[in-house]
ZAMI-919568 format. One record per residue (C-alpha): residue in one letter; x, y, z. Coordinates in steps of 0.05 Angstrom, whole numbers, padded with zeros to 5 digits, always signed. Layout:
% ZAMI-919568
(A (X Y Z))
...
END
This chain:
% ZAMI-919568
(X (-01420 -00322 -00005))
(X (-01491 -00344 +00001))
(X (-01512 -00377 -00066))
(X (-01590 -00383 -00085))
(X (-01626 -00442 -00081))
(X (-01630 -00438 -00163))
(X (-01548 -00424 -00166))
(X (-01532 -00490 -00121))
(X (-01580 -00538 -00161))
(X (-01550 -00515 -00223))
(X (-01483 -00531 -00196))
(X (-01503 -00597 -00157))
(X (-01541 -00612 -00222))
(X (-01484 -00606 -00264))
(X (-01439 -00641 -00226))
(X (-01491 -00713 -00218))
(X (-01486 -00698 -00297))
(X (-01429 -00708 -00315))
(X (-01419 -00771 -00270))
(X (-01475 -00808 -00295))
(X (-01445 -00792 -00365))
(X (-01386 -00828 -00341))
(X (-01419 -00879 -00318))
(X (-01461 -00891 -00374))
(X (-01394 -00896 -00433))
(X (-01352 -00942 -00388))
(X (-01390 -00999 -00423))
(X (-01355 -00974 -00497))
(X (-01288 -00946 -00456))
(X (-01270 -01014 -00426))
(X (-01268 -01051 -00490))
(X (-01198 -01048 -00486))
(X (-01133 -00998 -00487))
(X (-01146 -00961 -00548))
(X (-01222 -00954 -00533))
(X (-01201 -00932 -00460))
(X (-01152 -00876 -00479))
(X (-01151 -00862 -00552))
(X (-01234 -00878 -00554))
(X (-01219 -00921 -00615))
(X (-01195 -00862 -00657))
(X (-01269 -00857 -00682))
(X (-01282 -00792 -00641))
(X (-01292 -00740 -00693))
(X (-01239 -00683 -00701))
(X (-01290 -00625 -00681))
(X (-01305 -00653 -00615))
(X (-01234 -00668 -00599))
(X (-01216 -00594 -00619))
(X (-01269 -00572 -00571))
(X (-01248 -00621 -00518))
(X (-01183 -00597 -00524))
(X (-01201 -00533 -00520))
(X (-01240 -00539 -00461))
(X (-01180 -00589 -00424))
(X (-01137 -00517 -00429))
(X (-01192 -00474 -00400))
(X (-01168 -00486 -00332))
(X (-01193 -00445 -00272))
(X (-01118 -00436 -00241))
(X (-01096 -00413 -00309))
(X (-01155 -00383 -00318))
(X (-01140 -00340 -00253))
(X (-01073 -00328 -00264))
(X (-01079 -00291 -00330))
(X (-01137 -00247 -00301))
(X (-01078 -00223 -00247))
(X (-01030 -00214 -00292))
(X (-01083 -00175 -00345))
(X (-01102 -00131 -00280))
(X (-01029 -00120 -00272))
(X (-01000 -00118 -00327))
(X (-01057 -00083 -00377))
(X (-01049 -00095 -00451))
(X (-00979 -00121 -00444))
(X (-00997 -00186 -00401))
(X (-01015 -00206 -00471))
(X (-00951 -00226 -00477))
(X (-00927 -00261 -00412))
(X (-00974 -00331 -00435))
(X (-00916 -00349 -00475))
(X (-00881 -00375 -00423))
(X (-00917 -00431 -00433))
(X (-00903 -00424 -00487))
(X (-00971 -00419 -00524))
(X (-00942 -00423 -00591))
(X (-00941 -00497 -00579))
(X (-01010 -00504 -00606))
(X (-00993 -00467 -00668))
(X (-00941 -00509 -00680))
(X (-00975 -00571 -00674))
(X (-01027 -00546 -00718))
(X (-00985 -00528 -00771))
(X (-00949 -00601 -00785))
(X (-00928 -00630 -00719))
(X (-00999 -00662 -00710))
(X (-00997 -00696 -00778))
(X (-00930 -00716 -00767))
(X (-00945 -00740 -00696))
(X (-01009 -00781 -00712))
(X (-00978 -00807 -00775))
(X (-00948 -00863 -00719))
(X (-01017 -00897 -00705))
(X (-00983 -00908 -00634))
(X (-01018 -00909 -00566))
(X (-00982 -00858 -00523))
(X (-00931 -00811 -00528))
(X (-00885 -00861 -00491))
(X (-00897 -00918 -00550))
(X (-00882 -00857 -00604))
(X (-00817 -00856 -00576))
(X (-00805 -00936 -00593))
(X (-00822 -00923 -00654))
(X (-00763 -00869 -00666))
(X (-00710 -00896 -00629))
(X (-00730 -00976 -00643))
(X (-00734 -01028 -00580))
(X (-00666 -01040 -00566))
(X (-00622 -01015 -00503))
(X (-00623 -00943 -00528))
(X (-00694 -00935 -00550))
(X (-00710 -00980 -00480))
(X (-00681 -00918 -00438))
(X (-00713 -00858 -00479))
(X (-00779 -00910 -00480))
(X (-00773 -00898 -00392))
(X (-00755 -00831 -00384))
(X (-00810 -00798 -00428))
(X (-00853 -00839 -00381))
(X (-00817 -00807 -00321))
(X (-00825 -00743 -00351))
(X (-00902 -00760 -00365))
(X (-00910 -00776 -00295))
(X (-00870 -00722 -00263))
(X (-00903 -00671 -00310))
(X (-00973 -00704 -00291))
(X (-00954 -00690 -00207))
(X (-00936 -00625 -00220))
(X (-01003 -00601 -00261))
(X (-01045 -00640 -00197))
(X (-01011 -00595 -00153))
(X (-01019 -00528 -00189))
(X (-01099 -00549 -00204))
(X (-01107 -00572 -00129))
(X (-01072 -00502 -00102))
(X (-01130 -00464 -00159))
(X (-01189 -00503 -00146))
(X (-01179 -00490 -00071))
(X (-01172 -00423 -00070))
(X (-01236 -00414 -00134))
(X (-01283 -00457 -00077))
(X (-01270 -00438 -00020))
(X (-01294 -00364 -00033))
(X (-01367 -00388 -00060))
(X (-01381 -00442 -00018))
(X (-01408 -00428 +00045))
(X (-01399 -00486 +00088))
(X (-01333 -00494 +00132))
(X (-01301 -00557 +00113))
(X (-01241 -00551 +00156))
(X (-01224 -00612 +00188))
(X (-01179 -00603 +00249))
(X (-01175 -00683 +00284))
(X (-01102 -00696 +00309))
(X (-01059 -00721 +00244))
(X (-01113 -00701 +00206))
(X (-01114 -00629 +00188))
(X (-01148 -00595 +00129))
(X (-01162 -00524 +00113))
(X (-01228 -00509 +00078))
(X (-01194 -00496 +00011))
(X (-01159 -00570 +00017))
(X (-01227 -00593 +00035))
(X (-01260 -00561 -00024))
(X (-01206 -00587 -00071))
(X (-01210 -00662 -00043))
(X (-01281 -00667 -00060))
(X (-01273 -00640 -00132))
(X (-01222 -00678 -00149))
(X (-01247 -00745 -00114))
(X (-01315 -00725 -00161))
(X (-01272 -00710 -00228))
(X (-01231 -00774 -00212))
(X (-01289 -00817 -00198))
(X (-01325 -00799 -00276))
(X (-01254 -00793 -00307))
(X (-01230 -00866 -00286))
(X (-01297 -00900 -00311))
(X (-01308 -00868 -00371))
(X (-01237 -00860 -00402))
(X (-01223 -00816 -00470))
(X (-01303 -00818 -00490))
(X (-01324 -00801 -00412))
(X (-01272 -00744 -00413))
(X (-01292 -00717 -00489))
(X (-01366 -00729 -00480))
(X (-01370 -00683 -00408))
(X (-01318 -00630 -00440))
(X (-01362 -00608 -00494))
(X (-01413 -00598 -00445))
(X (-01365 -00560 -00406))
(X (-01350 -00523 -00468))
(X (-01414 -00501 -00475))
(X (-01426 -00470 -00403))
(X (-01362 -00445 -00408))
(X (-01371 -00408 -00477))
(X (-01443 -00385 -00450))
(X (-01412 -00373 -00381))
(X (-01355 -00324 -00420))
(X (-01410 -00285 -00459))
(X (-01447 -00276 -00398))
(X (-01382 -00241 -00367))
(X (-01360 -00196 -00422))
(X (-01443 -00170 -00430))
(X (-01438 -00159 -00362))
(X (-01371 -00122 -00358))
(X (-01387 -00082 -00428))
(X (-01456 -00054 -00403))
(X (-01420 -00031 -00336))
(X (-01357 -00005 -00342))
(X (-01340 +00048 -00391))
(X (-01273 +00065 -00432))
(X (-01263 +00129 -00386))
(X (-01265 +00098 -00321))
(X (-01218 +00039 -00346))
(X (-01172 +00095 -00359))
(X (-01186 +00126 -00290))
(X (-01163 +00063 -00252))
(X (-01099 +00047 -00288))
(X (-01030 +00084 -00289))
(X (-01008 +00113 -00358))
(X (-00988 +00043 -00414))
(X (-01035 +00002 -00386))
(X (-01076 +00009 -00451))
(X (-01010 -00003 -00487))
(X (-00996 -00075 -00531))
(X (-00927 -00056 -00541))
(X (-00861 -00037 -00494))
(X (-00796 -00013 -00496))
(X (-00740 -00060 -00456))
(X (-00774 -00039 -00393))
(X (-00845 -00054 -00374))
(X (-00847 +00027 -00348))
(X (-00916 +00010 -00304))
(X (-00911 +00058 -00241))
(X (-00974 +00039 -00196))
(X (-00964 +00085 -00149))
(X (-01027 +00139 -00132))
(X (-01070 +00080 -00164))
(X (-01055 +00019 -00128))
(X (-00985 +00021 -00098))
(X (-00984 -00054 -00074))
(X (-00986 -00074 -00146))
(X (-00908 -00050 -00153))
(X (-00892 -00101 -00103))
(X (-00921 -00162 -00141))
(X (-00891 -00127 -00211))
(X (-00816 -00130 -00169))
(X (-00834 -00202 -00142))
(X (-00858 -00235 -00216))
(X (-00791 -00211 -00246))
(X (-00823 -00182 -00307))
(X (-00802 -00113 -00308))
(X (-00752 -00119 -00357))
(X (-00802 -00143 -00405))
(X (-00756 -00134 -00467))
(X (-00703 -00177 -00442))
(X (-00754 -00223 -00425))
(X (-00790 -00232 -00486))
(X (-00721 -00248 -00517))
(X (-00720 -00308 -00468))
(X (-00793 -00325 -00481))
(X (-00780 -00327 -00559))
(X (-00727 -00374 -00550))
(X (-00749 -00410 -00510))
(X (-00811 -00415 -00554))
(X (-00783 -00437 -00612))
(X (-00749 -00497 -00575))
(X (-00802 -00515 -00530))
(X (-00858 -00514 -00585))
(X (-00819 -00558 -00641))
(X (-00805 -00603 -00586))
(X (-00888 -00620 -00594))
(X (-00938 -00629 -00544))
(X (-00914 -00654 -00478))
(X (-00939 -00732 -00458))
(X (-01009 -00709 -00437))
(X (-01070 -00686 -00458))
(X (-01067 -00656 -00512))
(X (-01019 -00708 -00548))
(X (-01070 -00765 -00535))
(X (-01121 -00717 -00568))
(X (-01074 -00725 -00623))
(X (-01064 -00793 -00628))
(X (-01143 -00798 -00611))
(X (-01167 -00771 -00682))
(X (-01193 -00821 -00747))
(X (-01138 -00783 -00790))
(X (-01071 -00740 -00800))
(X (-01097 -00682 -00823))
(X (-01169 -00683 -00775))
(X (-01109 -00687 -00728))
(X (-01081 -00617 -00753))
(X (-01156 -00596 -00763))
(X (-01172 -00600 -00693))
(X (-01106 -00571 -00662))
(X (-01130 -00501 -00703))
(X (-01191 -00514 -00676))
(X (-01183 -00518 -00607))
(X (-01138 -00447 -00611))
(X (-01208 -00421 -00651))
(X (-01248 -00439 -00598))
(X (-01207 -00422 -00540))
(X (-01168 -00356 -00544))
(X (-01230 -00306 -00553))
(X (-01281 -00332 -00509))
(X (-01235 -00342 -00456))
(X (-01205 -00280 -00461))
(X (-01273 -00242 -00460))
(X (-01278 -00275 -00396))
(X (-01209 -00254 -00372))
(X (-01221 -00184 -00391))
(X (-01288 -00175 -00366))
(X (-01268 -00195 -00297))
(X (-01205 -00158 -00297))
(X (-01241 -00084 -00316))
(X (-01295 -00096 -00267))
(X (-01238 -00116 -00219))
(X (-01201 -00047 -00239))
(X (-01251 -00009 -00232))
(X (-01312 -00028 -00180))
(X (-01252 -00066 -00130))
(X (-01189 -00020 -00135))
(X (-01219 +00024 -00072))
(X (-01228 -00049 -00038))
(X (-01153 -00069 -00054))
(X (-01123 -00007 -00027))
(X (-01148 -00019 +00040))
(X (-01116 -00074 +00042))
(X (-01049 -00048 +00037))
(X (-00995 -00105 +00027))
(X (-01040 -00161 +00041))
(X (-01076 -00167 -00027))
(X (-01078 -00243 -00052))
(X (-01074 -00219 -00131))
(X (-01098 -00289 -00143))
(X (-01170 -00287 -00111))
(X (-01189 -00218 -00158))
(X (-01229 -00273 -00203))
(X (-01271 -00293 -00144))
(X (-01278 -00235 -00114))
(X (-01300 -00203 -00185))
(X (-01360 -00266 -00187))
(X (-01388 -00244 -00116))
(X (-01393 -00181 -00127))
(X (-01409 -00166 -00200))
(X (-01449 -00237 -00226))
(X (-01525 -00228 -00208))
(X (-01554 -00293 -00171))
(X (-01582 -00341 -00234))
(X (-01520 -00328 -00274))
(X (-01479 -00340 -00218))
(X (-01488 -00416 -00210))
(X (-01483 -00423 -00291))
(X (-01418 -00388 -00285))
(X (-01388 -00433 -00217))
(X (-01411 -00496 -00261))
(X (-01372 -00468 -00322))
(X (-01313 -00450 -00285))
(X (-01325 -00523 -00247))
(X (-01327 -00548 -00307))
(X (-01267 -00523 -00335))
(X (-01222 -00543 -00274))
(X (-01260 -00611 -00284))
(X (-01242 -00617 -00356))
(X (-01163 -00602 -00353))
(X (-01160 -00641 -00297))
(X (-01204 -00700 -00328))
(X (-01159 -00689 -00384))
(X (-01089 -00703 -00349))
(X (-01122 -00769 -00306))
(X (-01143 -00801 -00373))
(X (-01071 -00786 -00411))
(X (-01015 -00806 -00350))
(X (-01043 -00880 -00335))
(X (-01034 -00899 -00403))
(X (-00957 -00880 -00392))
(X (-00958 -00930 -00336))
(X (-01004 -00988 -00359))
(X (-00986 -00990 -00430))
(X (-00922 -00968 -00425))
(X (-00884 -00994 -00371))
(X (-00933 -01058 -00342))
(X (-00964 -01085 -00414))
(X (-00888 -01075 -00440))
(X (-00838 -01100 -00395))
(X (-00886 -01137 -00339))
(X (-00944 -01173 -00369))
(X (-00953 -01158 -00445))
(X (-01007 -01218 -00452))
(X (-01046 -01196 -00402))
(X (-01125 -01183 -00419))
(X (-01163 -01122 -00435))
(X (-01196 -01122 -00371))
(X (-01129 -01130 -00327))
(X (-01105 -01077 -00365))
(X (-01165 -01026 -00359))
(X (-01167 -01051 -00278))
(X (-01091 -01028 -00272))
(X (-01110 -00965 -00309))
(X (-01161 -00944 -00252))
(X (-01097 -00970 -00203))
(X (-01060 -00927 -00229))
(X (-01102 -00850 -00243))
(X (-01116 -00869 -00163))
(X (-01039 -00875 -00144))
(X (-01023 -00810 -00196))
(X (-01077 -00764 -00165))
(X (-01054 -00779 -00096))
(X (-00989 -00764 -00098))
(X (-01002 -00705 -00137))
(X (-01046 -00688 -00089))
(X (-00990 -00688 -00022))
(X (-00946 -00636 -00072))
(X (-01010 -00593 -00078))
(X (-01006 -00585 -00001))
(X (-00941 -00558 +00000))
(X (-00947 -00508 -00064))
(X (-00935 -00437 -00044))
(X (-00981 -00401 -00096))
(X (-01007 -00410 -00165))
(X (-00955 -00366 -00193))
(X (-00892 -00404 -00160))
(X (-00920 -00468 -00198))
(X (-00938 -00440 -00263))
(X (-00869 -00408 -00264))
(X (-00831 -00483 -00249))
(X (-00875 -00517 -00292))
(X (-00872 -00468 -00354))
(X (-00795 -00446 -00347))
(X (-00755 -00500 -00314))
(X (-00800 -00563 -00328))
(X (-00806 -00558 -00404))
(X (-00731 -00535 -00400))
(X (-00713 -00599 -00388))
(X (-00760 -00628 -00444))
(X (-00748 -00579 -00501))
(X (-00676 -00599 -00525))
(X (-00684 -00680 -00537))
(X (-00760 -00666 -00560))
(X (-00737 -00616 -00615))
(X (-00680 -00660 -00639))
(X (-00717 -00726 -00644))
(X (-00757 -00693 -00699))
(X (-00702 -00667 -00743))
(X (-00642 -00702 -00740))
(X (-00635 -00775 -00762))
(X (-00569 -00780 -00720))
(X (-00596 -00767 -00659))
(X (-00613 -00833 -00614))
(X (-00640 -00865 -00560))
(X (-00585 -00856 -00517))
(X (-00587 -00789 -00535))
(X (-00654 -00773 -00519))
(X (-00648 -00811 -00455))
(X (-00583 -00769 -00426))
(X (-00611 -00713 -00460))
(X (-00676 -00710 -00411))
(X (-00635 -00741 -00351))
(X (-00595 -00676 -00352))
(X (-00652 -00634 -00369))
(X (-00694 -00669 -00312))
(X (-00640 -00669 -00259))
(X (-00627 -00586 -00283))
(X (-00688 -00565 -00275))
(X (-00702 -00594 -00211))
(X (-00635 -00569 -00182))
(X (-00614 -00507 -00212))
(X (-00685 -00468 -00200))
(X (-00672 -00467 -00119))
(X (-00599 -00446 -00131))
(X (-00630 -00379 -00160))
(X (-00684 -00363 -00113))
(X (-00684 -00299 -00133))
(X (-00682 -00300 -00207))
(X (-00746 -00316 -00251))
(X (-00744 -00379 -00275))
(X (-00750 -00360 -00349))
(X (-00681 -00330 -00344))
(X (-00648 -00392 -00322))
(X (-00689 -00436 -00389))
(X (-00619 -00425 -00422))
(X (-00579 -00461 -00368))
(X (-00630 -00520 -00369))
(X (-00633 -00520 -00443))
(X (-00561 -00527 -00454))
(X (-00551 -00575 -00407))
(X (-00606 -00621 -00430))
(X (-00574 -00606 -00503))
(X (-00499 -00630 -00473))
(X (-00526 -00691 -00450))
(X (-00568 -00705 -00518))
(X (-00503 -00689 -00559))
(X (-00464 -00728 -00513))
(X (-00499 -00792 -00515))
(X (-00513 -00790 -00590))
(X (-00442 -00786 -00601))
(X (-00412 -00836 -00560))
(X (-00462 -00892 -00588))
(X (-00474 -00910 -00650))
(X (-00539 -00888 -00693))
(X (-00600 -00930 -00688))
(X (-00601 -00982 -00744))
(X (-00626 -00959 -00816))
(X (-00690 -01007 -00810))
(X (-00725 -00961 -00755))
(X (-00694 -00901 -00778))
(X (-00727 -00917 -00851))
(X (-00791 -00943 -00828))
(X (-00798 -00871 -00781))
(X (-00776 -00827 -00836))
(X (-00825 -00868 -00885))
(X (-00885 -00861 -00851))
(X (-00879 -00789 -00818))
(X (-00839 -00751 -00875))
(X (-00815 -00696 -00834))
(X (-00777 -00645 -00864))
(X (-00702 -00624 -00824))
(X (-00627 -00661 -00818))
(X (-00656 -00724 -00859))
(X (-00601 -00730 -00912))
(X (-00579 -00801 -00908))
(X (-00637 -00835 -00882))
(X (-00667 -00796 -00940))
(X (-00622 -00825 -00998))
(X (-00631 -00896 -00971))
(X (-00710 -00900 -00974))
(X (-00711 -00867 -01042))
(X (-00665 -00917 -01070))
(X (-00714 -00963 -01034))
(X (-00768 -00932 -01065))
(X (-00768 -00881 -01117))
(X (-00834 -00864 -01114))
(X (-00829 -00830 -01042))
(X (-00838 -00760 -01038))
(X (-00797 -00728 -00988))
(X (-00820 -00661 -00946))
(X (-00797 -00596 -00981))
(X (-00853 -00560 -00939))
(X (-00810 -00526 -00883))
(X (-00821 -00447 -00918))
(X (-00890 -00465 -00914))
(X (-00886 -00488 -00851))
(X (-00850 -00437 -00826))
(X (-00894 -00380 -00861))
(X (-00956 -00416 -00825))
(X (-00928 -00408 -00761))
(X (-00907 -00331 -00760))
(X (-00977 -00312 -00790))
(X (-01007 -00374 -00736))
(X (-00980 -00337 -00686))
(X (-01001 -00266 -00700))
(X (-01069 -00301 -00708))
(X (-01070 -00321 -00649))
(X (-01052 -00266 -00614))
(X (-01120 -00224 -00646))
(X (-01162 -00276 -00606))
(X (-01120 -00257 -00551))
(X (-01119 -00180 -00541))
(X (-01186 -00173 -00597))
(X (-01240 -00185 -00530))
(X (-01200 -00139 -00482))
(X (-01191 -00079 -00546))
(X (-01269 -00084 -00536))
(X (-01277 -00085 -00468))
(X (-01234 -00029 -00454))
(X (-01264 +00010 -00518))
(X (-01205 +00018 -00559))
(X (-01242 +00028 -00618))
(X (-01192 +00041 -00669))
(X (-01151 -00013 -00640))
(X (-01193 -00061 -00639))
(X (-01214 -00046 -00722))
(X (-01147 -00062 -00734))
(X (-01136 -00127 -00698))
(X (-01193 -00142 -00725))
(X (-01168 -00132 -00797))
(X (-01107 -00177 -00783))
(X (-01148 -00227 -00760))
(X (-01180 -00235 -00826))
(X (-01125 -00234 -00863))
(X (-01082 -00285 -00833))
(X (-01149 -00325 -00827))
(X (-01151 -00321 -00892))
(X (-01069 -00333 -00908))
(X (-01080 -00395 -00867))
(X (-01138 -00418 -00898))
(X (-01097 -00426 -00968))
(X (-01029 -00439 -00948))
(X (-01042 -00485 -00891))
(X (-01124 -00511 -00890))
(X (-01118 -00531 -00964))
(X (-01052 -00564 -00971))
(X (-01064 -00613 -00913))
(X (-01060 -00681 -00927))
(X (-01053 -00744 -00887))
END
């Protein structure tokens, strides 16, 4: 593709940007630790929620769910919750104010202050930093296999390297350089560097997804939507089967519907709403989006932003989504059936840029998309040395070291993390394969111990460290047992594994002792298995209010959800004019705005 003059400066332009802005805050972000990753927790809850919200508008995601919308019509509205994406509804709703409640550092220190500092509360202390770390390799990989692929079809120059040992492909080439950039800004700057260039990147991106969906609605009617896709396309809902039948329209796509696994969409969702449940009262996972938590002046700004980053994410993104994917099914269908079996479902979003974006917008769009690769990524590099500096070198090798050893072991460390993320990124297979490990088996192993710690005062340290041992040691074992079955499906396995092992070790060790169990209850009042622990800090103090808010809770989460999902199918309803559809969604939207605005915005407190 042969970009204008205009379309590379704005990129090139965008990218000296946001590295000066680096740059420029690493003054303020070297202070010391809580300057460098939590930026002092004066960062106001707004631009945290559309940091956030910008950190999950990902190009590899972002690619992904245009495939799986082109494949999958209406109904791919679903498959995101393998994720799942209720997490962020959860969090919203009380695990935010529960989580920031702490005043803690990292996820890693939250766990200290559960489980307490002795042996047990030692061993969860280093396996949530495992998991951090492992976690953080596995997202470098999946954003190195995207960003590759995204570049390498806008880019013109070759940058394959072929010199003995060393031996690159263009797309590895692409994705070196972007990351080595992102890296580079990310490391100087810390939390303000990585908030302060992903508003901006909110910004283009917002613009950037307006752009798209103009483009797509003044270009593509309703009746040749319906021309280029098999009958239930336009369909939200399903019976057990996902009854799609390609053939006459674009037979190849029955191939990659038998691959993903998801025809039996019923029996699927099943496993995706368990799995959801689990998954998103076990909280955020130790990355980005919990240090945006811990990052906010207050509890509740803490809950404020989480609702704000699913506000500002869902329907822009998804215009973007859907406007690519109908000028996809319409304008490239003819394109993809020449092809035959050889169709790489995961290039339709850059394909769909060079041929439908008209030079000007084009380069405003590649520095969005940049941008939003950028963020995420920016996002994960800031969170994961924390897990390793403050967690494991300030706590068990040098705790009186000074704020500048620290921050100069934090740099050590992003460089170390991104590298050897960077050697599993050459051996991914695809986008899909990763998303699918990282969403099914990964947070298999996470969900069990993460729920429990939350609920029930009995469960320990020990616990939670066998607990994620097994869940860790499952998910990385049990997955290539079952090449052939989606990973989803084998969630239960992991989960009950994990749960054997967090059982297990609670029982066969005694509780924590009532002083840590107390002083966590105290400060985060959740609401669940609390009895005991309950009695003995209102005999210690009468005047504590305990939690009675779980009906609430749970009330806010159902209508969060269905919320949530308007954002979701609301911009693809328009783009595929589905009039009375779209009137309707539009309807519910308002009213569980509206529900959440009285049961959940006005009750918060911190």
């Amino acid at each position: 593709m042969n970009l204008t003059l205009l379309d590379t400066g704005i990129i090139l332009g965008y990218i000296v940007l946001t590295v000066l802005f680096g740059f420029w805050v690493s003054k303020r972000a070297s202070k010391d630790m809580q300057a460098y990753f939590l930026g002092g927790n004066k960062i106001p809850w707004y631009l945290l929620g559309l940091s956030n919200a910008s950190g999950m508008f990902d190009i590899s995601g972002t690619m992904w769910t245009v495939t799986i919308l082109f494949v999958y019509g209406l109904k791919s509205a679903w498959i995101p919750w393998l994720w799942p994406v209720w997490n962020q509804v959860f969090v919203m709703v009380f695990l935010a104010i529960w989580l920031r409640r702490s005043g803690v550092l990292t996820g890693a220190q939250w766990i200290t202050f559960r489980f307490g500092d002795q042996t047990g509360g030692r061993l969860s202390h280093i396996i949530v930093t495992v998991f951090a770390v492992i976690s953080v390799f596995g997202f470098i990989a999946y954003f190195f296999e995207g960003i590759g692929k995204f570049a390498v079809i806008f880019f013109p120059w070759d940058l394959s390297v072929d010199r003995g040992l060393i031996q690159l492909t263009s797309e590895q080439s692409y994705a070196l350089i972007i990351i080595a950039v992102t890296t580079l800004y990310t490391i100087k700057g810390g939390m303000y560097s990585v908030v302060g260039t992903e508003v901006l990147q909110f910004v283009i991106m917002t613009i950037s997804c307006f752009v798209v969906g103009i483009i797509a609605y003044t270009n593509v009617s309703g009746e040749q939507v319906m021309e280029a896709v098999p009958p239930g396309w336009t369909e939200l809902f399903f019976s057990w089967e996902m009854d799609l039948d390609w053939t006459g329209y674009l037979d190849s796509v029955n191939k990659r519907i038998e691959d993903d696994g998801f025809g039996a969409i019923g029996l699927l969702l099943i496993a995706m709403i368990f799995k959801g449940i689990f998954a998103s009262l076990a909280g955020p996972v130790p990355s980005y989006d919990m240090q945006r938590v811990l990052s906010t002046p207050t509890a509740s700004e803490a809950a404020k932003m989480s609702g704000l980053t699913i506000l500002a994410l869902y329907f822009p993104r998804y215009l973007m989504i859907a406007g690519f994917a109908v000028l996809s099914l319409v304008y490239l269908t003819p394109e993809f059936r020449e092809m035959g079996a050889d169709i790489d479902f995961e290039t339709v979003l850059p394909l769909a840029i060079e041929r439908f974006i008209p030079p000007g917008f084009q380069g405003l769009l590649l520095a969005g998309l940049l941008a939003a690769f950028m963020g995420t990524f920016a996002a994960f590099i800031n969170a994961a040395p924390a897990y390793l500096v403050n967690d494991l070198y300030k706590k068990y090798v040098n705790p009186n070291a000074s704020s500048k050893t620290y921050i100069r072991y934090s740099y050590l460390a992003s460089f170390l993390l991104v590298a050897i993320g960077l050697i599993g990124g050459f051996y991914a297979s695809s986008i899909n394969s990763l998303t699918l490990w990282i969403t099914s088996a990964l947070y298999g192993g996470y969900a069990a111990a993460n729920a429990l710690k939350w609920i029930w005062w009995r469960f320990n340290g020990y616990g939670y460290f066998w607990g994620m041992i097994g869940g860790l040691i499952a998910a990385t074992f049990i997955p290539p047992l079952f090449p052939d079955v989606t990973p989803i499906y084998l969630f239960p396995v992991i989960f009950a594994i994990s749960l054997a092992g967090c059982l297990i070790g609670t029982y066969a060790t005694p509780a924590e002792d009532d002083e840590t169990l107390m002083n966590f209850y105290k400060k985060t009042n959740p609401w669940g298995f609390w009895g005991p622990i309950r009695k003995k800090v209102l005999a210690a103090d009468p005047a504590f209010v305990p939690n009675h808010s779980f009906g609430r809770d749970a009330f806010n989460i159902l209508v969060g959800i269905v919320w949530q999902m308007s954002l979701v199918v609301m911009p693809i309803y328009l783009l595929i004019r589905q009039s009375t559809e779209l009137a309707i969604t539009f309807l519910i939207f308002l009213i569980t705005t509206w529900l959440l605005k009285k049961y959940w915005w006005d009750k918060l407190e911190d």
